[in-house]
C-alpha positions as a Markdown table, in Angstrom:
| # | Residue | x | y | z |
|---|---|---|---|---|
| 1 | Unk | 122.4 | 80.8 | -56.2 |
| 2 | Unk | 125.8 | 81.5 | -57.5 |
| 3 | Unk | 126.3 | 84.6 | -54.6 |
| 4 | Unk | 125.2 | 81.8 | -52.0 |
| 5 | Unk | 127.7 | 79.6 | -52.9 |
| 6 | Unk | 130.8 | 82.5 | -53.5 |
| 7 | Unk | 129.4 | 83.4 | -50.2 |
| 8 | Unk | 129.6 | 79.8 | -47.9 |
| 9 | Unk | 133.3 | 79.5 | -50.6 |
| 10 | Unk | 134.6 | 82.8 | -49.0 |
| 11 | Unk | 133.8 | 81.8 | -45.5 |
| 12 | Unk | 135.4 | 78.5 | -45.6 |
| 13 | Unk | 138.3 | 79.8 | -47.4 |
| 14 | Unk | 138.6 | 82.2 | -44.3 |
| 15 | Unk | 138.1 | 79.5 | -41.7 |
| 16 | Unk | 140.8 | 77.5 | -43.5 |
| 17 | Unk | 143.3 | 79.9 | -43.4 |
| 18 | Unk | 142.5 | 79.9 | -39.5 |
| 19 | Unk | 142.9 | 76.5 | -38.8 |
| 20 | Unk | 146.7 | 76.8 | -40.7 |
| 21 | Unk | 147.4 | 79.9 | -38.5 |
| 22 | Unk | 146.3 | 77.5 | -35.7 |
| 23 | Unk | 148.4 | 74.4 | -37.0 |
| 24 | Unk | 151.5 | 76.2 | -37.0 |
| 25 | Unk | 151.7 | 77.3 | -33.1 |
| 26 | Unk | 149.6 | 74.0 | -31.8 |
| 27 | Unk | 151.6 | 71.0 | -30.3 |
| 28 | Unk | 150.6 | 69.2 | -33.3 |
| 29 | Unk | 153.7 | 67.4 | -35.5 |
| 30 | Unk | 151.0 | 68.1 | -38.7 |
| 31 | Unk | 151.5 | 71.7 | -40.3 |
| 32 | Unk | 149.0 | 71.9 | -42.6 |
| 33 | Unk | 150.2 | 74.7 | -44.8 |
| 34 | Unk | 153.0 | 72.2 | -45.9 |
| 35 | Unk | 150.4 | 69.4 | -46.2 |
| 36 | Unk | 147.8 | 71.1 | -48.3 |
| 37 | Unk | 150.1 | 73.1 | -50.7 |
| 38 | Unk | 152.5 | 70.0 | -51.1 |
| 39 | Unk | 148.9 | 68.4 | -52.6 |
| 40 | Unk | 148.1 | 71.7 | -54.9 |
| 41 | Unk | 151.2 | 71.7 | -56.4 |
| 42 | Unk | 153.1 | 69.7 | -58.8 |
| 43 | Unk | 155.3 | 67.1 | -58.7 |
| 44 | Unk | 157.3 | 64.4 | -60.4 |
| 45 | Unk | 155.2 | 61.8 | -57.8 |
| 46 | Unk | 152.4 | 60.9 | -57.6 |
| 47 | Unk | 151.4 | 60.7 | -53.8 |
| 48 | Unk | 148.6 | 57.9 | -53.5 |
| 49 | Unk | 148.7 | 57.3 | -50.1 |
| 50 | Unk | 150.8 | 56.1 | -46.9 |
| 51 | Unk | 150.8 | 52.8 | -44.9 |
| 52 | Unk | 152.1 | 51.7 | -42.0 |
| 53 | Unk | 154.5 | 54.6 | -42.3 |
| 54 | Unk | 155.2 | 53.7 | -46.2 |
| 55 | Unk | 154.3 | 56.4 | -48.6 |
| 56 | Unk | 152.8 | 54.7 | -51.6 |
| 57 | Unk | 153.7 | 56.6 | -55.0 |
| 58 | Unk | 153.7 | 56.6 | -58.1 |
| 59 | Unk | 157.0 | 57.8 | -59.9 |
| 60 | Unk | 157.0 | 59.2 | -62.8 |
| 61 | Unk | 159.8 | 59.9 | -66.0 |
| 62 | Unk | 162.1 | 62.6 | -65.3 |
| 63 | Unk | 163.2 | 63.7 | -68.5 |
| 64 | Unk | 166.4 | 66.5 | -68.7 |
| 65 | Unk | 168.3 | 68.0 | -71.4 |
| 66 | Unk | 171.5 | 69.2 | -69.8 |
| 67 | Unk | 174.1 | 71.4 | -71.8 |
| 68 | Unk | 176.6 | 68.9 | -70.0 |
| 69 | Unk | 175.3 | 65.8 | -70.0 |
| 70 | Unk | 173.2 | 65.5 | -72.4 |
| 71 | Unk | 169.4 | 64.0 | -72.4 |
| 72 | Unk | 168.7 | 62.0 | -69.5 |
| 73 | Unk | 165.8 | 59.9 | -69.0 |
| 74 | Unk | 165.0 | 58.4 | -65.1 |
| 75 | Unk | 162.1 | 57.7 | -62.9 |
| 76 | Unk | 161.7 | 60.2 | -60.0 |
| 77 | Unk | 162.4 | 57.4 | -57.7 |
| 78 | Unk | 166.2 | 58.4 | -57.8 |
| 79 | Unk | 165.6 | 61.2 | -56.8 |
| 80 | Unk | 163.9 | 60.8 | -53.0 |
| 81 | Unk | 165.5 | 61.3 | -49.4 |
| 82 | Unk | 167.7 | 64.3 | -51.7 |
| 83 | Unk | 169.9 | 61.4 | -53.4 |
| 84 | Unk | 171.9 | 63.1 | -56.3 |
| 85 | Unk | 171.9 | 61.0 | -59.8 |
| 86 | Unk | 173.8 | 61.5 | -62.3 |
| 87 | Unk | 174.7 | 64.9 | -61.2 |
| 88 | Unk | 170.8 | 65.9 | -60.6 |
| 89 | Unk | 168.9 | 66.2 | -57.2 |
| 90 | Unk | 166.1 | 68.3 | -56.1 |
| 91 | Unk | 166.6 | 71.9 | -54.7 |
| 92 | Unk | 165.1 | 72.3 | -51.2 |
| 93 | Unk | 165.1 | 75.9 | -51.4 |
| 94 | Unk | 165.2 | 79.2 | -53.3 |
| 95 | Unk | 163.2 | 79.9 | -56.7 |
| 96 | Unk | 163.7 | 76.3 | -58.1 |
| 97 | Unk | 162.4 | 74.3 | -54.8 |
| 98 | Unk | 161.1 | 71.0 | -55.4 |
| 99 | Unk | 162.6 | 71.4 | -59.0 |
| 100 | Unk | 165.1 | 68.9 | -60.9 |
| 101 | Unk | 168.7 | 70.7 | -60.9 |
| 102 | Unk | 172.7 | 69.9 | -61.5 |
| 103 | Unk | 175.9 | 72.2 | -61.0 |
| 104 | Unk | 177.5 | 73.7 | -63.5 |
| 105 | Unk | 181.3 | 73.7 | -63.5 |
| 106 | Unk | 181.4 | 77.4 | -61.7 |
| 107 | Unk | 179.1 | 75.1 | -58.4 |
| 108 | Unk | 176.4 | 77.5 | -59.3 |
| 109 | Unk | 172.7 | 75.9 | -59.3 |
| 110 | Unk | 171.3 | 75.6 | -62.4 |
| 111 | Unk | 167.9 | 74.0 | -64.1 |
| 112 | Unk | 168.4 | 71.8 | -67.2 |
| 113 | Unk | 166.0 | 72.3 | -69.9 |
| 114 | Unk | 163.0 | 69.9 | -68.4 |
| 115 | Unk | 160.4 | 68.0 | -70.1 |
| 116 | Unk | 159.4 | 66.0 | -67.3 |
| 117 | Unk | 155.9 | 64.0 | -67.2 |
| 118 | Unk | 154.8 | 65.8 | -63.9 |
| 119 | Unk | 151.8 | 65.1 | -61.7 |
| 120 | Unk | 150.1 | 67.6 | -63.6 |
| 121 | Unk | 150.9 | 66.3 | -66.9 |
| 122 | Unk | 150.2 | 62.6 | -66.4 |
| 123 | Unk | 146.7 | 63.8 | -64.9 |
| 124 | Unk | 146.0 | 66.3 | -68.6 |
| 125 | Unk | 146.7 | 62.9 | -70.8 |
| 126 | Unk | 143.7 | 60.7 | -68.7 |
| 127 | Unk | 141.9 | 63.2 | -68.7 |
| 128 | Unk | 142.2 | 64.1 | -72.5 |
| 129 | Unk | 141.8 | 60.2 | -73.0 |
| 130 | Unk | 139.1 | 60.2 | -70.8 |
| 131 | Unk | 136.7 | 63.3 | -73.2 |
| 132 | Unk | 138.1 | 61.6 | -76.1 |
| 133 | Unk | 136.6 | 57.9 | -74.8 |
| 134 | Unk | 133.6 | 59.7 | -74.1 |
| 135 | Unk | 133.2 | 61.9 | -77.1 |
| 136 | Unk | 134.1 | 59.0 | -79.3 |
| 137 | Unk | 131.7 | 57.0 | -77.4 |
| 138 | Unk | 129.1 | 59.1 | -78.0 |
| 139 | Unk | 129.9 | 59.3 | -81.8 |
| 140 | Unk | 129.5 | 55.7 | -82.2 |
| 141 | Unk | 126.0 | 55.9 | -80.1 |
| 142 | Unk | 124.7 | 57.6 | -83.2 |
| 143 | Unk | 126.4 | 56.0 | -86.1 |
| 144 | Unk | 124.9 | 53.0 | -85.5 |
| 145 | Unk | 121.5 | 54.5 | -84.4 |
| 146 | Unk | 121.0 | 58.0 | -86.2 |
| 147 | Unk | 117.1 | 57.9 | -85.8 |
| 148 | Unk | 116.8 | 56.6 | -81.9 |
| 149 | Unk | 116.3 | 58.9 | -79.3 |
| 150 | Unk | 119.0 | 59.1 | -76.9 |
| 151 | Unk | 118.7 | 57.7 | -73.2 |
| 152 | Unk | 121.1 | 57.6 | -70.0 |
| 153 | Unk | 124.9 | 59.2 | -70.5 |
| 154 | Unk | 124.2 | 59.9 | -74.2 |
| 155 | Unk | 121.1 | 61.4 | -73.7 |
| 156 | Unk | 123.1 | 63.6 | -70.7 |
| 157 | Unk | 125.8 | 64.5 | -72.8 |
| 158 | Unk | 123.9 | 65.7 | -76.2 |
| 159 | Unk | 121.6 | 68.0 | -73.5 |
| 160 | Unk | 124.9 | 69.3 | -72.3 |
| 161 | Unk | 126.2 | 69.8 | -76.1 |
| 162 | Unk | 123.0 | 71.4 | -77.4 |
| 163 | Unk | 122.6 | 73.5 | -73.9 |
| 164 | Unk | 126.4 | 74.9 | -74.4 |
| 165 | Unk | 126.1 | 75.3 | -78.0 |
| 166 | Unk | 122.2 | 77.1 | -78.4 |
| 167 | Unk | 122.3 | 78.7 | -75.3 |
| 168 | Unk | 125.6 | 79.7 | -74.9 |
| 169 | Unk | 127.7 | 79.4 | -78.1 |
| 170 | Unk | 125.0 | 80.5 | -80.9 |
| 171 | Unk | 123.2 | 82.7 | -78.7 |
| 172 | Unk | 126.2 | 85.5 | -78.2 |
| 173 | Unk | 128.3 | 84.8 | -81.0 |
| 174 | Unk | 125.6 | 84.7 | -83.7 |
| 175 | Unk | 126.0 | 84.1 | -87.6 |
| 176 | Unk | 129.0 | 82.0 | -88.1 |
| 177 | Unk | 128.9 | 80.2 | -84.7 |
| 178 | Unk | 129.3 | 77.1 | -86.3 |
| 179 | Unk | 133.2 | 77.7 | -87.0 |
| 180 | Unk | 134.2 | 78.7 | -83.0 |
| 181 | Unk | 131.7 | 75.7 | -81.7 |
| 182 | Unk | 134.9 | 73.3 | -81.8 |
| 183 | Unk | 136.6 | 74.9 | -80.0 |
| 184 | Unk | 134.9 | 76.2 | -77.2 |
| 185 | Unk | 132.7 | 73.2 | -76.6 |
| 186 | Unk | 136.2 | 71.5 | -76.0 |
| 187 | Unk | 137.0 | 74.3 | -74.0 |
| 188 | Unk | 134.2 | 73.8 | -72.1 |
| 189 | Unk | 134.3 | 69.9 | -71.2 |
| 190 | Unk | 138.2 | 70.2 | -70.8 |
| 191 | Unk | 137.5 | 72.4 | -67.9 |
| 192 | Unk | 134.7 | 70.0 | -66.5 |
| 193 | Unk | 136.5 | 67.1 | -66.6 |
| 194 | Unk | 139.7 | 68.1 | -65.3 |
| 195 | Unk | 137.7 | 70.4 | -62.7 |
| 196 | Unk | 135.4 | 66.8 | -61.5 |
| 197 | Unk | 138.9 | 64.9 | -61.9 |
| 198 | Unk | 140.0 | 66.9 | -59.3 |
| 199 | Unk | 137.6 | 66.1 | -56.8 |
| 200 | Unk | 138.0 | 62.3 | -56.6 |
| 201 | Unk | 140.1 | 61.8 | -53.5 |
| 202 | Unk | 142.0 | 58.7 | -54.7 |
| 203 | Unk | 144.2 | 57.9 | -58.0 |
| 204 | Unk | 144.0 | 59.4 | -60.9 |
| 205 | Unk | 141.8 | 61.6 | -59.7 |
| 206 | Unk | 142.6 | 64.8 | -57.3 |
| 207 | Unk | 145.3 | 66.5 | -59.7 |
| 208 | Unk | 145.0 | 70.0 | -59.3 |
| 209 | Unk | 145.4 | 70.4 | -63.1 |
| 210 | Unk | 143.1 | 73.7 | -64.0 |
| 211 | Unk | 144.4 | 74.8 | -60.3 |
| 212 | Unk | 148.0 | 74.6 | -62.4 |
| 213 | Unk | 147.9 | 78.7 | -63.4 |
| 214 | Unk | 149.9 | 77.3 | -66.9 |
| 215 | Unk | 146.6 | 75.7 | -67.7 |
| 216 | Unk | 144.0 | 78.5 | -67.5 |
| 217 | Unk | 147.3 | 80.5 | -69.2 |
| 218 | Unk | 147.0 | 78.4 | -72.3 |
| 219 | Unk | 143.4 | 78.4 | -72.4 |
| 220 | Unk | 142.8 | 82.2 | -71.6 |
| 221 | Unk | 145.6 | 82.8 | -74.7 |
| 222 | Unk | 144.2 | 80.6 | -77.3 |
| 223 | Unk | 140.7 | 82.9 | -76.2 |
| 224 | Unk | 142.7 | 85.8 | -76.6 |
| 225 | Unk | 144.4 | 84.6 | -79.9 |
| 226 | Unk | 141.2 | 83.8 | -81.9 |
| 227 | Unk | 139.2 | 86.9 | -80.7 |
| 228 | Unk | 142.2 | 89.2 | -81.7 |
| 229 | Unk | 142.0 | 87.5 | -85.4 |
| 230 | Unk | 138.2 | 87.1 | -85.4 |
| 231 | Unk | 138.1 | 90.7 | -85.1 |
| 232 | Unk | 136.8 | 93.1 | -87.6 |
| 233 | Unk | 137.4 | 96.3 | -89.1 |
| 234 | Unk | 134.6 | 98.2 | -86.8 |
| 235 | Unk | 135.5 | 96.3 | -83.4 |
| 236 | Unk | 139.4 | 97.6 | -83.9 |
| 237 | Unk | 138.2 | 100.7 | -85.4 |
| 238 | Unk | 136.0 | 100.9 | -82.1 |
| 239 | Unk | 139.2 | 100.2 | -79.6 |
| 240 | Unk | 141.6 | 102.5 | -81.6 |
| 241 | Unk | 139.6 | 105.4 | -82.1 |
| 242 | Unk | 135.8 | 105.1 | -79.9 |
| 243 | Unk | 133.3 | 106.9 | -80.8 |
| 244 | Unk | 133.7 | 109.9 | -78.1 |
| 245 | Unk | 134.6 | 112.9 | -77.3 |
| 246 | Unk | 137.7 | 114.3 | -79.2 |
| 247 | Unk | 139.3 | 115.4 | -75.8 |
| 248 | Unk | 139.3 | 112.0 | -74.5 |
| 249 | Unk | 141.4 | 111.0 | -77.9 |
| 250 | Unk | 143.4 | 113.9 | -78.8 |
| 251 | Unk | 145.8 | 114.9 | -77.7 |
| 252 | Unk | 146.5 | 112.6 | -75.1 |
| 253 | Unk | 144.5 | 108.7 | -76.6 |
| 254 | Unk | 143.1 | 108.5 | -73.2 |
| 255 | Unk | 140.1 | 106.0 | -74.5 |
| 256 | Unk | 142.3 | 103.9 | -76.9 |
| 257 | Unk | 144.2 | 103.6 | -74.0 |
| 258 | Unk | 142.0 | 102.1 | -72.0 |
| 259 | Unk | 140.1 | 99.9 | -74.8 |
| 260 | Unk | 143.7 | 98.2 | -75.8 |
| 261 | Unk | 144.1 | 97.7 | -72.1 |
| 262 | Unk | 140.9 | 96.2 | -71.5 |
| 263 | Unk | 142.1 | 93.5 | -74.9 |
| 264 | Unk | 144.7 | 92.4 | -72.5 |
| 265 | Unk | 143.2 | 92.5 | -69.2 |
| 266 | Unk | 140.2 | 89.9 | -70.8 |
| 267 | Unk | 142.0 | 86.8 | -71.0 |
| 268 | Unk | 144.0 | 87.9 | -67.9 |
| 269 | Unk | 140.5 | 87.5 | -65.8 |
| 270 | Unk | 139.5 | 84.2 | -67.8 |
| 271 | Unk | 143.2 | 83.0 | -66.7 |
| 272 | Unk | 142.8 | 84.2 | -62.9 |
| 273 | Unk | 139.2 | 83.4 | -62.4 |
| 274 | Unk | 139.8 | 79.6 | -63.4 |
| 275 | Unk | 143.3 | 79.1 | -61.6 |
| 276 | Unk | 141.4 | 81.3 | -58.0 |
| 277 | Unk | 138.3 | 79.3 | -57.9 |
| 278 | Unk | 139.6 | 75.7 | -58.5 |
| 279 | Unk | 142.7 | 76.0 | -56.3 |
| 280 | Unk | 140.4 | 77.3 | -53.5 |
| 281 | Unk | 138.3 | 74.9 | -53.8 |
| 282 | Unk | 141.0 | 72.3 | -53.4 |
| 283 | Unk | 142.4 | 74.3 | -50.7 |
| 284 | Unk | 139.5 | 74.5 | -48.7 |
| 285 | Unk | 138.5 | 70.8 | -48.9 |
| 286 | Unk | 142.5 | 70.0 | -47.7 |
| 287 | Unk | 142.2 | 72.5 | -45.1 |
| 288 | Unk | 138.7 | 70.8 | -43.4 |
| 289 | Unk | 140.7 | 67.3 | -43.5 |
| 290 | Unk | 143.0 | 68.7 | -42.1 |
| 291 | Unk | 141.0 | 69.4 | -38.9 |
| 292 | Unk | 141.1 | 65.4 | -37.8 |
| 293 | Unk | 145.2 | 65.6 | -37.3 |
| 294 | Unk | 145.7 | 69.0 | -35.7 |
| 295 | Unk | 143.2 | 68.3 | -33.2 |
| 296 | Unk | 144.9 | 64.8 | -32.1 |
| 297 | Unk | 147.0 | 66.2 | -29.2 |
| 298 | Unk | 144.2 | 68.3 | -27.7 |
| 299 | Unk | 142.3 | 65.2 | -26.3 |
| 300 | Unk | 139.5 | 62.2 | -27.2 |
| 301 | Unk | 136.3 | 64.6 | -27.2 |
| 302 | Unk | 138.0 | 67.6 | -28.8 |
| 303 | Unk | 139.5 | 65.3 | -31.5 |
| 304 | Unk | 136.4 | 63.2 | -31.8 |
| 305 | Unk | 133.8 | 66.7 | -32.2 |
| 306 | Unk | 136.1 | 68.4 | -34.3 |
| 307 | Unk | 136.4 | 65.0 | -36.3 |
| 308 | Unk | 132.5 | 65.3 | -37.1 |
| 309 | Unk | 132.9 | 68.6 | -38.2 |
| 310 | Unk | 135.3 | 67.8 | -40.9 |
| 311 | Unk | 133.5 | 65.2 | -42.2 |
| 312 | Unk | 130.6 | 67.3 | -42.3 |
| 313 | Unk | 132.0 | 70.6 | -43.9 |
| 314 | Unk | 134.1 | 68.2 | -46.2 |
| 315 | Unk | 131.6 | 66.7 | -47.6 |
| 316 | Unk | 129.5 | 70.0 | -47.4 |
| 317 | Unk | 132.5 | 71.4 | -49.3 |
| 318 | Unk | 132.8 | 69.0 | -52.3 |
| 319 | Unk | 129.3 | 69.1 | -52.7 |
| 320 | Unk | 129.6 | 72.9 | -53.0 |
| 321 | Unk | 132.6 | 72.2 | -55.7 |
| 322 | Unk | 130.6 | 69.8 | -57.9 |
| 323 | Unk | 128.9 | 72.8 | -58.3 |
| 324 | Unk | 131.3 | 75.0 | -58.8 |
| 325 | Unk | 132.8 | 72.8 | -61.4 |
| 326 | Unk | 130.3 | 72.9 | -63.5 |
| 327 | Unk | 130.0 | 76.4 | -63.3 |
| 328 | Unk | 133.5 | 77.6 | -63.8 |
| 329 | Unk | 133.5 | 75.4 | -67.2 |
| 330 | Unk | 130.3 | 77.2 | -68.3 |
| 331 | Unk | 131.7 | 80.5 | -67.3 |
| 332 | Unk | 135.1 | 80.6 | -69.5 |
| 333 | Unk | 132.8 | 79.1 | -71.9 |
| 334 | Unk | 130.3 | 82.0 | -71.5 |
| 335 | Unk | 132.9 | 84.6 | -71.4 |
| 336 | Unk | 135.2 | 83.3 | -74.0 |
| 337 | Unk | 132.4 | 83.5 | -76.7 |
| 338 | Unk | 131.0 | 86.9 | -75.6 |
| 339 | Unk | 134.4 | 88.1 | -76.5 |
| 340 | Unk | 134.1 | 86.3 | -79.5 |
| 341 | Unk | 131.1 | 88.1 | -80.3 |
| 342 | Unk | 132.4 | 91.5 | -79.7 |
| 343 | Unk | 135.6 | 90.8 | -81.8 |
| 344 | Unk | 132.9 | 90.2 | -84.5 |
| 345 | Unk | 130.4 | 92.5 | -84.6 |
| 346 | Unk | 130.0 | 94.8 | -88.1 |
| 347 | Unk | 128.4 | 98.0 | -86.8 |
């Protein structure tokens, strides 16, 4: 099932990157490579939708600590149509594009320190309201009914609790589960709640939060972080000096190269297989919508077929990332407590 759906993922991906090729050289005022990526990426907006040639946004607090000027707090509304305030504006090109920056006293382009509450960040606090309204929720379910048999969302949620932590947790990290369990059992429904966030078209859903490569960065090195302390005196002894052949250690540590390498290159493919999939994903889905406005100049039946089609394959598509959702979050999960495992073994 899984190669079925990497398959129809890879194909779509393909077809997408087509369709921009296609935007870019058509008559069409729409590029879409600007319209999809401009969604994917942060932002100190939040871009709800446009009307009658209105953009409807939400700003958000920009929030800048400049060696000159001190903290400054402002909404991002100050900002648009490249207005400078109070000395700040928004690059429109080079490395800090789309970023907050001022001008030192030289002229040179500079970025204050920034603690902004981006796109991406307002998206991470609902969401992490939103687990902690449900877990609470749950909680309170059994408080006040410890010997009832759960039904409906609760019942859901404690077969998706006992599933991740029997089948998943318990099963490959073994005695002593009970003290990682926190951990990647919030692991795993930060990841499927920010991943199903993501695919609800309208506000505050469709942040491309784990899409963000800082978030997968943080998770993948808090993985990385608890297996390299969690590990014992066989599992380093194992990576520093493996049981082989001396000429693969001495003289040239041709194995213990290669085990320390593969310590660093774990959480490196947690990191990149979460940021890939989801930004894909929303990639993909952008580019089918896409299809509607680039075919508008090419006439009514052209426009009106290849209309049809984008619904179709859109749909088709978020379907396919529903799916996908659910199985990257069980996948870091997976992954993150084999590791775990590993790091713990005795010999």
């Amino acid at each position: 099932m899984k190669q079925i759906v990497l398959f129809f993922r890879k194909i779509a991906f393909v077809l997408v990157l087509f369709f921009i090729g296609i935007s870019q050289i058509s008559a069409s005022d729409v590029k879409v490579g600007e319209m999809v990526f401009s969604h994917i990426k942060d932002s100190y907006e939040w871009h709800i939708t446009k009307w009658n040639d209105t953009e409807i946004s939400l700003p958000l607090p920009v929030i800048v600590f400049s060696q000159e000027k001190g903290l400054n707090v402002f909404l991002s509304s100050k900002l648009r149509g490249g207005v400078v305030y109070k000395g700040f504006y928004k690059a429109v090109s080079g490395v800090n594009e789309g970023k907050v920056v001022e001008k030192n006293k030289t002229g040179q382009e500079i970025r204050p320190f920034d603690i902004s509450i981006t796109k991406t960040v307002l998206a991470l606090l609902i969401s992490c309201f939103l687990l902690a309204f449900i877990i609470l929720k749950v909680a309170r379910w059994y408080r006040k009914r410890p010997l009832e048999v759960p039904g409906g969302f609760v019942g859901m949620m404690e077969m998706l609790i006992l599933g991740v932590n029997d089948g998943v947790i318990k099963e490959n990290i073994g005695s002593g589960y009970k003290h990682y369990a926190p951990y990647l059992l919030t692991v795993f429904f930060f990841i499927l709640v920010n991943n199903l966030m993501g695919l609800i078209p309208i506000f505050p859903g469709g942040a491309n939060v784990t899409g963000n490569i800082v978030i997968p960065f943080v998770l993948a090195l808090c993985t990385f972080l608890i297996v390299t302390f969690s590990g014992t005196k066989f599992y380093w002894k194992e990576i520093v000096w493996p049981d082989t052949p001396l000429f693969l250690k001495v003289p040239i540590p041709l194995m213990p190269f290669v085990n320390v390498f593969e310590v660093f290159t774990k959480p490196f493919s947690l990191m990149i297989r979460l940021f890939a999939n989801v930004m894909a994903g929303h990639t993909i889905v952008l580019g089918f919508i896409s299809l509607v406005f680039i075919t508008v100049s090419m006439g009514i039946a052209v426009n009106a077929t290849m209309t049809l089609v984008s619904v179709v394959f859109t749909v088709f598509m978020n379907l396919v990332e529903l799916l996908v959702s659910c199985i990257q979050a069980y996948i870091f999960t997976l992954l993150s407590a084999v590791y775990i495992g590993q790091a713990r073994v005795k010999g």
